[in-house]
N, C-alpha and C positions, 0 to 999 in steps of 0.2 A: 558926617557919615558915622554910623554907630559899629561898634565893633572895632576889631583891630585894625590897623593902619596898612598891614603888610600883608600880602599872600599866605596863604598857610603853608604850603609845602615850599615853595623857596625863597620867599619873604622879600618879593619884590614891592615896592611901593606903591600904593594906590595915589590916584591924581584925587582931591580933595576937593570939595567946593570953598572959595574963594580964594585957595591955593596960590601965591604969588611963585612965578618963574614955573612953571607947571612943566620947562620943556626940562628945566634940571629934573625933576622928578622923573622923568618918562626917561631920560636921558642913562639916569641909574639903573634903570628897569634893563633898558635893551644892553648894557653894558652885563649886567646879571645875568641874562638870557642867554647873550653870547658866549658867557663862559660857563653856565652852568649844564645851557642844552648842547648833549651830543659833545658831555666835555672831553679834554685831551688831557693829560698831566705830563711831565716830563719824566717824575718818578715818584716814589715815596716810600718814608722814613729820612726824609731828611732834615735835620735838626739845627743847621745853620743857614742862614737866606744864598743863592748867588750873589756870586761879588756883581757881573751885570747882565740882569737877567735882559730878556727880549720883549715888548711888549705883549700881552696876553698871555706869557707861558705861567703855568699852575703848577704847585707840587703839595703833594698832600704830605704834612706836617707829621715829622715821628714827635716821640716822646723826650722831654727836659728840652726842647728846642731854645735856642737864647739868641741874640739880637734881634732884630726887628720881629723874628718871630716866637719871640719868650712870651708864655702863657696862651700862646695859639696852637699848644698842643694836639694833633688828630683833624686840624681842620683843613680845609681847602682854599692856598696862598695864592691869589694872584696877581700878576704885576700889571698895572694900569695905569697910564695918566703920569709915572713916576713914583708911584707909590704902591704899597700894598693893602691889597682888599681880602677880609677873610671871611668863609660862607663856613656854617655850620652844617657838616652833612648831616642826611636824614633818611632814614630807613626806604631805602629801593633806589637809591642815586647810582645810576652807574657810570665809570668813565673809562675811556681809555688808557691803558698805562704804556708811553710806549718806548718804556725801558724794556719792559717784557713782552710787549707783543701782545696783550692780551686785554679783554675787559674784566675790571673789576667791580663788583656792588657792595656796595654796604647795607650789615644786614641789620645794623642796630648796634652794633657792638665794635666791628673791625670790618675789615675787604677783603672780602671772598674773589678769588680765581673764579670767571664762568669758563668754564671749559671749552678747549677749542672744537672737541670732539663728546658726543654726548658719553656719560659713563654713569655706571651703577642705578640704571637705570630699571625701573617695578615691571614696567611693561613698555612695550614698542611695537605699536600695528602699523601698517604698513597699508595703506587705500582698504583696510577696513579693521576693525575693533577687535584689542585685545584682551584677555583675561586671563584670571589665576591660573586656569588648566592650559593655557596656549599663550604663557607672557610675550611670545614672539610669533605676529600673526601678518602673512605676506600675503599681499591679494596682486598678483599681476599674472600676465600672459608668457615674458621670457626673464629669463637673472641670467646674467654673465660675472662668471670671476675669473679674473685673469692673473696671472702672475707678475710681480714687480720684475722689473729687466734690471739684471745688474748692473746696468747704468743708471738707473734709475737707487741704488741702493739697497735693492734687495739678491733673493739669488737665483729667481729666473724660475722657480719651482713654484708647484700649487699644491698644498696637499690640504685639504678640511679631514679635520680629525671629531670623532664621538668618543668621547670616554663614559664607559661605566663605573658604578663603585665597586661592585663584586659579581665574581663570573655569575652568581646567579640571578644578578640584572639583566637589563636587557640593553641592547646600543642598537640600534638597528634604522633602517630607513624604512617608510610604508606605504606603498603605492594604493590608493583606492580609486574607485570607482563609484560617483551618486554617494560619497560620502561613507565607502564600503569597502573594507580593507580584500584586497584581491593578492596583494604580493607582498613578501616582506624578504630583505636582504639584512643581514648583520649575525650579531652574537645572541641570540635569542635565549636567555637563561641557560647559556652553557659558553665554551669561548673557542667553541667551531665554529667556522664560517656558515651560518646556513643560507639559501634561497627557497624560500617560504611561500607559498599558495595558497587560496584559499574561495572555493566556488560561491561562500554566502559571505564574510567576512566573518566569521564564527569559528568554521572547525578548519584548518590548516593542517597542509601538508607538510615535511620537510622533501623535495623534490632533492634537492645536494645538498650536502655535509660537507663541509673541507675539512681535515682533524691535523690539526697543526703538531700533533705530539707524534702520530706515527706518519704523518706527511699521506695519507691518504684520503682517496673522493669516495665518499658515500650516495648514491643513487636511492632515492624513497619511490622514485616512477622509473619505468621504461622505457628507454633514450629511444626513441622514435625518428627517421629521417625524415625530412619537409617534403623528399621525393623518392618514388620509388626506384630502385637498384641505378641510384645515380650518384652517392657518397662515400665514401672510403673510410673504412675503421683505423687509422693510423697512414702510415706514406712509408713507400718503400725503403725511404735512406731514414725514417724515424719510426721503428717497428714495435711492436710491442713484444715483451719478455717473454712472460708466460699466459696461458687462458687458462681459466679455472670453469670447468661446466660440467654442472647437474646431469642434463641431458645434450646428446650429442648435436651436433650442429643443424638444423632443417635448412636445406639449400632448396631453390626453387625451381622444379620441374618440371610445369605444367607443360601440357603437347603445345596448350595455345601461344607462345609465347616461342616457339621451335620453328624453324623453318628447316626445308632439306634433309626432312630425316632420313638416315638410311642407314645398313647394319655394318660395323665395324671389321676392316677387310683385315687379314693378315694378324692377328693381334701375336701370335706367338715369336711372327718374326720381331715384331717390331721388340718383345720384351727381352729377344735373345739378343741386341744389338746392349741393352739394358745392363749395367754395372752396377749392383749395390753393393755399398763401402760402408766403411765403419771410418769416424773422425771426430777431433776434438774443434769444440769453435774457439776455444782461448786454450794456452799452454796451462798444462796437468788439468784443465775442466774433463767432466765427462766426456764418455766416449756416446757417440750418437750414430744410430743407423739411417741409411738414405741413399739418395744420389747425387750427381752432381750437375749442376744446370745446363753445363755447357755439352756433358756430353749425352743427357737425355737431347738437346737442339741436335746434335747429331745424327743420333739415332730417331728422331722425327725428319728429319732432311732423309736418310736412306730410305724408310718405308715409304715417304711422299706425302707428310703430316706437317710439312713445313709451316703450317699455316695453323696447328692446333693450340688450343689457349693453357693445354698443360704446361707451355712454357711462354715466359715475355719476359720483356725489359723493365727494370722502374722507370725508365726513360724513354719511349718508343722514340724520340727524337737521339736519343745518344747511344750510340753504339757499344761504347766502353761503360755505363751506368749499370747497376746492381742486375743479375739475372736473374730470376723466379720461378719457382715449381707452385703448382697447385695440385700437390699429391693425391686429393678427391679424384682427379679428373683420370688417375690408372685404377680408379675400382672398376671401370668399365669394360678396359683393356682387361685388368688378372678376370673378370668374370667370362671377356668373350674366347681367352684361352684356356679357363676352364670348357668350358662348350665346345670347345674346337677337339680339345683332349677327349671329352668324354664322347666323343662323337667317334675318335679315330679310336676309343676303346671298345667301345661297341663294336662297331665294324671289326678290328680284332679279334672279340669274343664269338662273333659270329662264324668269323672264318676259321676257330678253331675247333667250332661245334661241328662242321660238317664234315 
C-alpha cells in the first residue's frame, strides 16, 4: 500500500497486504477509537502519572511532566493494557474534561473552554436569518419569560431592561403592522416616557408624555371614552385637586335623551331651606364658599326632591361613604327663582300702578 501507514487525522493503523497478526493491528485501531472518540479526560495540567490509575482513564499532559510521562508534554495519557499510551492532539480534538464539567478543543496551540452557554456572539436568528441591522432576529408565534423563584436561586422578580447611551437616543419598543410602525412606547430622543402613533408609519404622534422631572402627564390627543356617558373622570374617595379650562364645561342636554320633563315647583322654597357657608378644607387653607352635603339632602327631603341627582353617595351601597353635590344642577333652581321673583315683581308693579 503506498502512502502513509496511519490515518491522517488520528493515526490509526491500516491493515496492510500480507500483514501478519492483522487482528493486533485492528486491535490497536479500536483501542485508539475508544479513547480517542467522544473522549473523557479525568483532568489536565497534570505533570506527574497516578500512582494507580483505572483502566482507560486519560489526562491531558501539563508542561515539565516527569516519570512515565517525561517528554510527553501537552499530549493525551492513557492507561491501557497496564501501560501507558500517548496520542498527539490535533487541531479540532475535542474532549470531555470532567474535572470541570465542561468540553474542551484544541485549537492548534492549547484547549479552549466550549462554552456551556452561547456568548459574544455576531449574530443569533432565531427560525429565520439574521443580519448587521437586526443581529437578533426572532421568528415565532408566543416568547414567555418567567422569573427564577427563589428557590430556585434567583429573587422571584422579572424586569427586561433597554438602555440608551444619551437622552438623545432612543430606547423604545415598536409595534408594526405589514412591516409598518403604528406605535412606539419608550424614551424617544428625550427621557419622557412617551406612547407614540403613527397612521402610515412615517409621521408620528406623541399621544402621552410622562415628564419624570416635574412628575407630570402630557396629552398630544383627546382622552376620548370607549362609551358614551358611562365612565368616570376620577372616583369619589380619589378626586382630583384642581381643573384648569379654557372654556367652561359643555354638559349634555339634549330633549332626546330626557324623559318626564316638567317645570320646577317651588324653587324659592327649597333655596330658603338652603345655608351657604364659608370653610376651610385643611387647617389655615383657604377659606371656601358653598354648602354642605348633608344639609342640602335635607332641604331636598323638605320640598319632596328626595330623589334629585344634586346630591348622592360615592357609595349608593354605603350609607356612611363620602356625600356629593353637583353644584351645576342649582343653576336651574337660582334661574326658576329668579322667574318666580320676577313674576311676583311684576304683579307688584302692577298693583301699584292702579
Amino acid at each position: 500500500m503506498s502512502g502513509s501507514d496511519f490515518t491522517p487525522r488520528l493515526g490509526l493503523p491500516y491493515l496492510l497486504p500480507n500483514q501478519a497478526q492483522k487482528h493486533v493491528t485492528l486491535n490497536e485501531s479500536l483501542k485508539a477509537v475508544d479513547t480517542l472518540l467522544m473522549a473523557a479526560i479525568e483532568g489536565q495540567g497534570a505533570t506527574v502519572p497516578p500512582a494507580a490509575p483505572f483502566e482507560g482513564e486519560s489526562w491531558l499532559i501539563g508542561a515539565a511532566a516527569t516519570d512515565a510521562w517525561q517528554a510527553m508534554d501537552t499530549q493525551l495519557a492513557v492507561w491501557l493494557d497496564g501501560a501507558w499510551h500517548f496520542y498527539t492532539p490535533v487541531a479540532g480534538w475535542q474532549v470531555w474534561d470532567k474535572s470541570i464539567q465542561q468540553v474542551i478543543v484544541f485549537d492548534g496551540g492549547g484547549w479552549q473552554p466550549v462554552s456551556k452557554e452561547p456568548q459574544n456572539l455576531e449574530l443569533l436568528g432565531l427560525a429565520t436569518t439574521a443580519d448587521t441591522n437586526n443581529p437578533l432576529a426572532v421568528r415565532l408565534n408566543q416568547a414567555l419569560f418567567t422569573a427564577r423563584e427563589g428557590w430556585d436561586g434567583g429573587s422571584g422578580d422579572l424586569r427586561i431592561t433597554l438602555n440608551k447611551e444619551s437622552e438623545s437616543a432612543v430606547g423604545s419598543l415598536v409595534f408594526q403592522s405589514g412591516w409598518s410602525g403604528r406605535a412606539e412606547i419608550g424614551l424617544v430622543g428625550q427621557n419622557n416616557l412617551s406612547f407614540r402613533v403613527s397612521p402610515d408609519g412615517g409621521t408620528w404622534y406623541d399621544a402621552v408624555s410622562i415628564h419624570p422631572i416635574d412628575q407630570t402627564v402630557h396629552f398630544g390627543a383627546s382622552p376620548v371614552p370607549t362609551s358614551s356617558a358611562a365612565l368616570d373622570l376620577g372616583q369619589a374617595n380619589q378626586i382630583w385637586r384642581d381643573l384648569y379650562l379654557q372654556n367652561a364645561p359643555t354638559i349634555s342636554s339634549d330633549r332626546r335623551s330626557k324623559t318626564e320633563i316638567e317645570d320646577l315647583q317651588e324653587p324659592l322654597r327649597f333655596l330658603d331651606f338652603l345655608r351657604p357657608v364659608s370653610f376651610q378644607r385643611t387647617p389655615m387653607g383657604k377659606r371656601h364658599f358653598g354648602f354642605v352635603a348633608q344639609e342640602v339632602r335635607e332641604a331636598l327631603i323638605a320640598v319632596g326632591h328626595d330623589d334629585a341627582a344634586l346630591w348622592r353617595l360615592a357609595d349608593p351601597d354605603d350609607q356612611d361613604s363620602q356625600q356629593l353635590l353637583s353644584p351645576d344642577e342649582l343653576i336651574a333652581v337660582l334661574v326658576a327663582a329668579i322667574q318666580n321673583l320676577s313674576i311676583r315683581l311684576e304683579r307688584l308693579e302692577q298693583s301699584h300702578a292702579v
